[in-house]
C-alpha positions as semicolon CSV with decimal commas, in nm:
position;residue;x (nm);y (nm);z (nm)
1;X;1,494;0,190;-0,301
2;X;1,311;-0,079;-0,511
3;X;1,260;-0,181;-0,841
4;X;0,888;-0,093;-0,933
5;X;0,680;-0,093;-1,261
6;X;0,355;0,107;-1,304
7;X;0,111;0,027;-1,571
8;X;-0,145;0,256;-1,639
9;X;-0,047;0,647;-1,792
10;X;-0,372;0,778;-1,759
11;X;-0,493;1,089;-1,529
12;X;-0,419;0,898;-1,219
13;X;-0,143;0,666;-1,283
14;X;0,049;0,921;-1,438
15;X;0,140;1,139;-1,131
16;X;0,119;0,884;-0,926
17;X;0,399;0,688;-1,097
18;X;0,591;0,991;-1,028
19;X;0,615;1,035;-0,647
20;X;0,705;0,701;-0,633
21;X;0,996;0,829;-0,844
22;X;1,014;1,136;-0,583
23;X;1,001;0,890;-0,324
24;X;1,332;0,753;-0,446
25;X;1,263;0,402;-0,598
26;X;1,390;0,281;-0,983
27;X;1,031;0,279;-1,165
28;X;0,958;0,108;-1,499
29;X;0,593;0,248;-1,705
30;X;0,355;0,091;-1,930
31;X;0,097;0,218;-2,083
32;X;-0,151;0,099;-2,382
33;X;-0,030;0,409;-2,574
34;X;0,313;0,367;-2,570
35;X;0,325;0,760;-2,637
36;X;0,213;0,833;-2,279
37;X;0,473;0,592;-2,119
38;X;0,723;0,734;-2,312
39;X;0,615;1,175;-2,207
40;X;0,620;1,005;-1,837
41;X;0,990;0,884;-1,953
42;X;1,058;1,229;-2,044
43;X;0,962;1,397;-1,792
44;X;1,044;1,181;-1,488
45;X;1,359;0,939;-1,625
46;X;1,309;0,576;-1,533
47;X;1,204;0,355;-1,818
48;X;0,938;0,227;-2,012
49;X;0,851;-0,126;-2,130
50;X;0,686;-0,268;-2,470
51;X;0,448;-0,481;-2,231
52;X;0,321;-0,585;-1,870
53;X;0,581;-0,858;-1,863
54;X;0,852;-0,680;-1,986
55;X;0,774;-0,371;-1,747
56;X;0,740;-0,632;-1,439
57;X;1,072;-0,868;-1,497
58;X;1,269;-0,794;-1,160
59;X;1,000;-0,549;-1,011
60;X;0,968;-0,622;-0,624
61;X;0,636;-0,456;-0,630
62;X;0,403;-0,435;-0,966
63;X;0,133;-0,091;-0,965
64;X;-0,155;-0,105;-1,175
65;X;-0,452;0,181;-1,281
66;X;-0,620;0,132;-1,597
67;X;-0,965;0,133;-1,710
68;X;-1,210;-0,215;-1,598
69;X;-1,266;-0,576;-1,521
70;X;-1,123;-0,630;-1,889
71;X;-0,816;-0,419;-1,899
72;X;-0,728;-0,536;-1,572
73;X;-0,713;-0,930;-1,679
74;X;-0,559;-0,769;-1,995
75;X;-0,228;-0,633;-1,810
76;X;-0,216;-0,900;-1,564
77;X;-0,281;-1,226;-1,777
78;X;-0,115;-1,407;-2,084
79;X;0,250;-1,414;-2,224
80;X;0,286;-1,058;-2,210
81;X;0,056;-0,992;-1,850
82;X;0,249;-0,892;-1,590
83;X;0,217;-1,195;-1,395
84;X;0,417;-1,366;-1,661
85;X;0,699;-1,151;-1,565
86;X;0,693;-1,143;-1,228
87;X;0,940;-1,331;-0,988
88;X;0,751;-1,566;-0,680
89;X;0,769;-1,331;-0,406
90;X;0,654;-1,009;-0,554
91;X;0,365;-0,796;-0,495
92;X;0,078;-0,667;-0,750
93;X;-0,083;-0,333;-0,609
94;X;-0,404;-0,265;-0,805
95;X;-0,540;0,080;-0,800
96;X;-0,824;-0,014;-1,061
97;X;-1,154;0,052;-0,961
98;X;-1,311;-0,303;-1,037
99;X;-1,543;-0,557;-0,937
100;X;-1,447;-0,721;-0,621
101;X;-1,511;-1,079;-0,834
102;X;-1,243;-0,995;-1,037
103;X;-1,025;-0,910;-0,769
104;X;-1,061;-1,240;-0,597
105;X;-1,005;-1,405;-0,910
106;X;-0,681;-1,220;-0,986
107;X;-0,591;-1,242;-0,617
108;X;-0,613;-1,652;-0,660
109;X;-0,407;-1,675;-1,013
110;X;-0,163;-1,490;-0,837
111;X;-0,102;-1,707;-0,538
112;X;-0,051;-2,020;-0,780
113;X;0,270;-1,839;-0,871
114;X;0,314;-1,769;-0,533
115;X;0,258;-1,387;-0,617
116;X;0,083;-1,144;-0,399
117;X;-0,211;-0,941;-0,478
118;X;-0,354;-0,638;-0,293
119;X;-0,667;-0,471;-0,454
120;X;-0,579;-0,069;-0,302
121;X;-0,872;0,119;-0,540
122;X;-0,824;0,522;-0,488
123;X;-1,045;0,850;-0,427
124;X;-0,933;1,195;-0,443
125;X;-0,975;1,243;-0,818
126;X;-0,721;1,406;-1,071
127;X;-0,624;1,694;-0,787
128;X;-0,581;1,415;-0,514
129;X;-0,323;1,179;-0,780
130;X;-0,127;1,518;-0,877
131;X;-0,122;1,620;-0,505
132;X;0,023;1,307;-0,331
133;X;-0,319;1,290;-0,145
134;X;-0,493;1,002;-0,238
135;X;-0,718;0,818;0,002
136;X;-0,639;0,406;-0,068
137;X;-0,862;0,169;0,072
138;X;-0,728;-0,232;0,061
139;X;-0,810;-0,614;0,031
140;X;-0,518;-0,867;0,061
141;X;-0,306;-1,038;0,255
142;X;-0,170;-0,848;0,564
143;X;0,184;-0,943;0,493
144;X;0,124;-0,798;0,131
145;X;-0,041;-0,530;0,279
146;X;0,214;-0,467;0,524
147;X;0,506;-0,475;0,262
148;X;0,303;-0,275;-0,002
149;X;0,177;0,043;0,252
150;X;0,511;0,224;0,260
151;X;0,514;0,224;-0,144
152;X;0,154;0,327;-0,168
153;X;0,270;0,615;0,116
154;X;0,467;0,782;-0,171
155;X;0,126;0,924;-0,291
156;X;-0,151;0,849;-0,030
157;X;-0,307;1,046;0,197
158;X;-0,417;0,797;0,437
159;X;-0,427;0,377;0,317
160;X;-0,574;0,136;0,521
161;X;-0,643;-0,220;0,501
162;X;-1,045;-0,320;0,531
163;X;-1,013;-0,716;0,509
164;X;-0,947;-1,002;0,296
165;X;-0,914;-1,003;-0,088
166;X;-1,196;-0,791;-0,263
167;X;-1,263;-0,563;0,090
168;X;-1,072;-0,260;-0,071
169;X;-1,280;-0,256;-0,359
170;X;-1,636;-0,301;-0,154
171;X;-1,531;-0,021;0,043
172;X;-1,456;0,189;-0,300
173;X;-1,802;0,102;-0,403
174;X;-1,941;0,227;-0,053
175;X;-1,709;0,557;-0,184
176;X;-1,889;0,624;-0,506
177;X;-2,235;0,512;-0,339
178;X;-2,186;0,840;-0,139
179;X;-2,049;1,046;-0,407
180;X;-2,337;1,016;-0,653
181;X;-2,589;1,117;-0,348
182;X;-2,375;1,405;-0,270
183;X;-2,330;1,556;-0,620
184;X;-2,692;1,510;-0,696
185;X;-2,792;1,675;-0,384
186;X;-2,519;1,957;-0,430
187;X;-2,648;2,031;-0,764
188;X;-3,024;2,043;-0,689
189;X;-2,913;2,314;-0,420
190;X;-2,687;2,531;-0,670
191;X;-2,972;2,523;-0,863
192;X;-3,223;2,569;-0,628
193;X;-3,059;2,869;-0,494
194;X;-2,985;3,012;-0,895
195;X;-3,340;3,008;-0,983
196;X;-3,483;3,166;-0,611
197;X;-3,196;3,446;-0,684
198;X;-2,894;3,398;-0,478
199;X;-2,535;3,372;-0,505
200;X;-2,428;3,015;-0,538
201;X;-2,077;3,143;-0,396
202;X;-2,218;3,320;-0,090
203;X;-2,472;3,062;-0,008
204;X;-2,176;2,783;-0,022
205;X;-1,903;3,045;0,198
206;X;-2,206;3,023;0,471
207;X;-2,304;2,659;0,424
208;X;-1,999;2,461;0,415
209;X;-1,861;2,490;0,793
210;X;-2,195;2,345;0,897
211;X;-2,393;1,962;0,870
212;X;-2,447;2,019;0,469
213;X;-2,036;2,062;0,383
214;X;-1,820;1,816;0,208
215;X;-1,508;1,776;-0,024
216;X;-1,788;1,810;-0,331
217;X;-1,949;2,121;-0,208
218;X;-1,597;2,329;-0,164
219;X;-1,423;2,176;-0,443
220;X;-1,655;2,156;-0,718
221;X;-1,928;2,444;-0,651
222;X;-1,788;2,698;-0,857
223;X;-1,685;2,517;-1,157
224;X;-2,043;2,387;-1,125
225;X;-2,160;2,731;-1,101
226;X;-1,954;2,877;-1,380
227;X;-2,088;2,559;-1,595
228;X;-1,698;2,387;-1,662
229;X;-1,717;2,015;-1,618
230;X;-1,359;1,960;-1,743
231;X;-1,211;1,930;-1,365
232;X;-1,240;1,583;-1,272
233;X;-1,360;1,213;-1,306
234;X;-1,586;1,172;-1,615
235;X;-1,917;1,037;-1,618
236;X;-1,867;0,751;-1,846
237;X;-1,647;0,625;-1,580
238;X;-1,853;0,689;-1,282
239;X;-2,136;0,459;-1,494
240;X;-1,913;0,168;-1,484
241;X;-1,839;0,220;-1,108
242;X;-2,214;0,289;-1,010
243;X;-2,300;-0,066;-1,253
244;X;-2,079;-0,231;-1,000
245;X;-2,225;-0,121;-0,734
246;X;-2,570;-0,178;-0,789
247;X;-2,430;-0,547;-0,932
248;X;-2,280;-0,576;-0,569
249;X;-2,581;-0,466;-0,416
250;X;-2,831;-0,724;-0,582
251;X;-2,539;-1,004;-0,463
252;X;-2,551;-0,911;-0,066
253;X;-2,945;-0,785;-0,063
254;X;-2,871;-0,416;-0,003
255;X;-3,129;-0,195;-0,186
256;X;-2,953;0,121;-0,335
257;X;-3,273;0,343;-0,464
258;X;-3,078;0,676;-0,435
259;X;-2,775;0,520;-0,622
260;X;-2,985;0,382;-0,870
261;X;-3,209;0,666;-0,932
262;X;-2,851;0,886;-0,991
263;X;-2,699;0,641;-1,230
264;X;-2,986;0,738;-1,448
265;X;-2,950;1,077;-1,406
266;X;-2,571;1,007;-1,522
267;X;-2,694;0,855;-1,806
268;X;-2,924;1,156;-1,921
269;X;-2,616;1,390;-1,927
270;X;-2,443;1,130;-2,154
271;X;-2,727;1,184;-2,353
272;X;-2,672;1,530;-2,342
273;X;-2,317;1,440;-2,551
274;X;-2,178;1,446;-2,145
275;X;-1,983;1,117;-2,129
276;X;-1,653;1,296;-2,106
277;X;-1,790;1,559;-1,873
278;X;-1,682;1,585;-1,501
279;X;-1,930;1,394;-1,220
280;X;-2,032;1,759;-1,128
281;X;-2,201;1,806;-1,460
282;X;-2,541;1,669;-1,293
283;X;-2,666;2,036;-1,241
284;X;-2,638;2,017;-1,665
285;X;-2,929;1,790;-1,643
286;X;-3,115;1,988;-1,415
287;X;-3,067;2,332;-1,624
288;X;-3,149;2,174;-1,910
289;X;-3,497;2,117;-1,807
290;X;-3,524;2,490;-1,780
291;X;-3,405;2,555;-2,133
């Protein structure tokens, strides 16, 4: 068993926090909104701290999912950022989906106070968190890594390590590169196949086993059929990822026309009062034009 602290209450953190609880370990929360931390209290025992600091003081191993580059640097640095209450020796586990420049930079204040830092962002969405099934890619150290996987095993699905500090969160970006293609191209076909008069459901039960399938297609077609967009990772969010990537991609000279193109399209549904709306909600955009 060790002493851990999670900070971060949101749809992610939230469960995930909790199997490492399952998994048998003494976990302290934090969360912006103390009223979160204090329903995961509630529900799962453990303990929750006033700030970062006071949630890391004695923790052998330090969690973190919150919102950005800011918020990050917001629980990590200052009097009250975690790193202020961590011991030399201990290990800070970010699950944030952020730039990989912030990473490094986080990943080098930490080893002044001889702290370790492994950048482990997620996929799997809401289901994958509440499931124990995450897929966590990771940058670091491969000591840190090595003394961090059997924590991040409590909820993970499969975790690997890609390379030095920042490699998790390239990888993450190569993650939502192929998401935004794939939800695009699912929802032209839904709505392809809706205006030449077939059965979303049917066409999907004979077109999944084959080359077109994938986790989008059989987990999201029928809420994007039925029109719910309440079932997953919201487009305001997917924005900031997608302006990361395409910042990455200017930075290493790899042209991203599909990814670009689709952050646009993202950005017509929050036009369409969509910000809050599921990643699915791209076949909104496309009905809309048929309104």
């Amino acid at each position: 068993m060790a002493k851990v602290a999670f900070l971060g209450m949101g749809v992610m953190g939230y469960p995930m926090a909790g199997y490492l609880v399952k998994a048998g370990h003494e976990v302290v929360v934090y969360n912006r909104t103390k009223a979160k931390a204090e329903a995961w209290v509630a529900e799962h025992g453990g303990a929750c701290a006033d700030t970062p600091s006071e949630a890391a003081k004695g923790a052998a191993f330090v969690m973190a999912c919150v919102g950005n580059d800011d918020d990050l640097r917001g629980v990590c640095l200052g009097e009250d950022g975690a790193f202020a209450g961590m011991d030399a020796g201990a290990t800070f586990v970010d699950h944030t989906t952020v730039s990989a420049d912030v990473t490094r930079e986080l990943y080098a204040i930490a080893a002044e106070k001889s702290i370790s830092f492994v950048d482990a962002p997620i996929s799997g969405g809401q289901a994958g968190a509440e499931n124990g099934q995450l897929a966590i890619m990771c940058g670091g150290d491969q000591s840190a890594y090595d003394a961090a996987e059997p924590m991040m095993a409590a909820y993970a699905k499969i975790c690997r390590r890609l390379g030095e500090s920042g490699a998790g969160q390239l990888c993450k970006m190569a993650n939502q590169i192929c998401i935004a293609g794939l939800v695009q191209g699912l929802s032209e076909a839904l709505n392809f196949a809706e205006k030449a008069g077939l059965d979303g459901r049917e066409v999907v039960d004979v077109i999944h086993g084959g080359a077109a399938g994938s986790w989008q297609m059989v987990n999201r077609h029928e809420t994007m059929i039925d029109r719910k967009f309440d079932y997953g990772f919201a487009v305001d969010w997917m924005r900031k990822d997608l302006d990361i990537c395409l910042k990455t991609a200017e930075q290493v000279d790899a042209p991203l026309p599909v990814t670009a193109l689709v952050d646009q399209f993202y950005k017509d549904v929050q036009k369409m009062g969509g910000g809050r709306w599921d990643t699915s909600s791209l076949i909104a955009r496309l009905r809309k034009f048929d309104e």
